[in-house]
N, C-alpha and C positions, 0 to 999 in steps of 0.2 A: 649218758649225757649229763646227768645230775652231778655225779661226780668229777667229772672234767668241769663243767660249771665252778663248781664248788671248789674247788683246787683253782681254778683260776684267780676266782673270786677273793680266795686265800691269799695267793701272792699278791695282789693287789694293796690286798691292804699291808702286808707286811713291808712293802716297798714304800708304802703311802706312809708319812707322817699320823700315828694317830691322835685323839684329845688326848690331853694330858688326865683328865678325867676319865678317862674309860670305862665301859659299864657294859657287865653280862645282860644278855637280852633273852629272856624268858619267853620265846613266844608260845610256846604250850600254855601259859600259864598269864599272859598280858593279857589285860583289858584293853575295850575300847579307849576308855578316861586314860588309861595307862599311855598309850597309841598318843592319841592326840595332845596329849601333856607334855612330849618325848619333845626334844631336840630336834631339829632342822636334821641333823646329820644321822640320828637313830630314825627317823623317818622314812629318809630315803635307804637307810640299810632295809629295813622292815619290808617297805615296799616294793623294793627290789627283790627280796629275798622270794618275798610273795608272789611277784609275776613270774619268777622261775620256777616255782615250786608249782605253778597249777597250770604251765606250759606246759610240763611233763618232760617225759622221755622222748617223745613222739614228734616235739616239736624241736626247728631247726634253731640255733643259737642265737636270733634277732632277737632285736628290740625294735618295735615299731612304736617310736616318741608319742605319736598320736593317741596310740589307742594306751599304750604306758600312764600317760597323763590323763587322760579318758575313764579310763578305768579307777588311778589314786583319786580324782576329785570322789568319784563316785563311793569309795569306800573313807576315806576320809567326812565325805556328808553322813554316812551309816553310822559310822564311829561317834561321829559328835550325838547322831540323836537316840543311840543308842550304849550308854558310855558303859552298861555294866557288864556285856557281853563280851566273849573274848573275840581275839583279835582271831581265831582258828574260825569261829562261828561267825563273823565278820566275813571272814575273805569266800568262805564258802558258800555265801549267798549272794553276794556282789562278784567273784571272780569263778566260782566253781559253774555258772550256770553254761 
């Protein structure tokens, strides 16, 4: 499932216009400060990338906008009062619970 995700996700953007700025995303290795300092549009990459990755295998290809947005404010507030931690140790106390 991750992989068909992921391949989707792919062609997306390859169809999509990207910035003209473009910029590899490290997230093994991003901070919080990093996260919330990001662009509008590395945001929503980041946080999207995040609510598929801790749906899992298991879970079926939706997005429920409610709980999507429910969920970023929630880590988004993490992030800002915790800016030195990474965004992996971030998602897995706000998303992995």
């Amino acid at each position: 499932m991750k992989l068909a995700a992921a391949a989707l996700f792919a062609a997306g953007l390859a169809i999509s216009p990207l910035p003209a700025n473009a910029v590899v995303l490290d997230l093994a290795t991003m901070s919080c400060k990093q996260f919330v300092d990001s662009g509008p549009d590395e945001i929503k990459m980041v946080l999207t990338w995040l609510d598929g990755w801790y749906k899992g295998d298991s879970d079926e290809a939706v997005i429920d906008t409610e709980e999507f947005v429910e969920n970023a404010k929630k880590f988004g507030a993490y992030c800002a009062t915790n800016p030195t931690i990474s965004i992996v140790t971030a998602a897995e106390k706000i998303l992995g619970e």
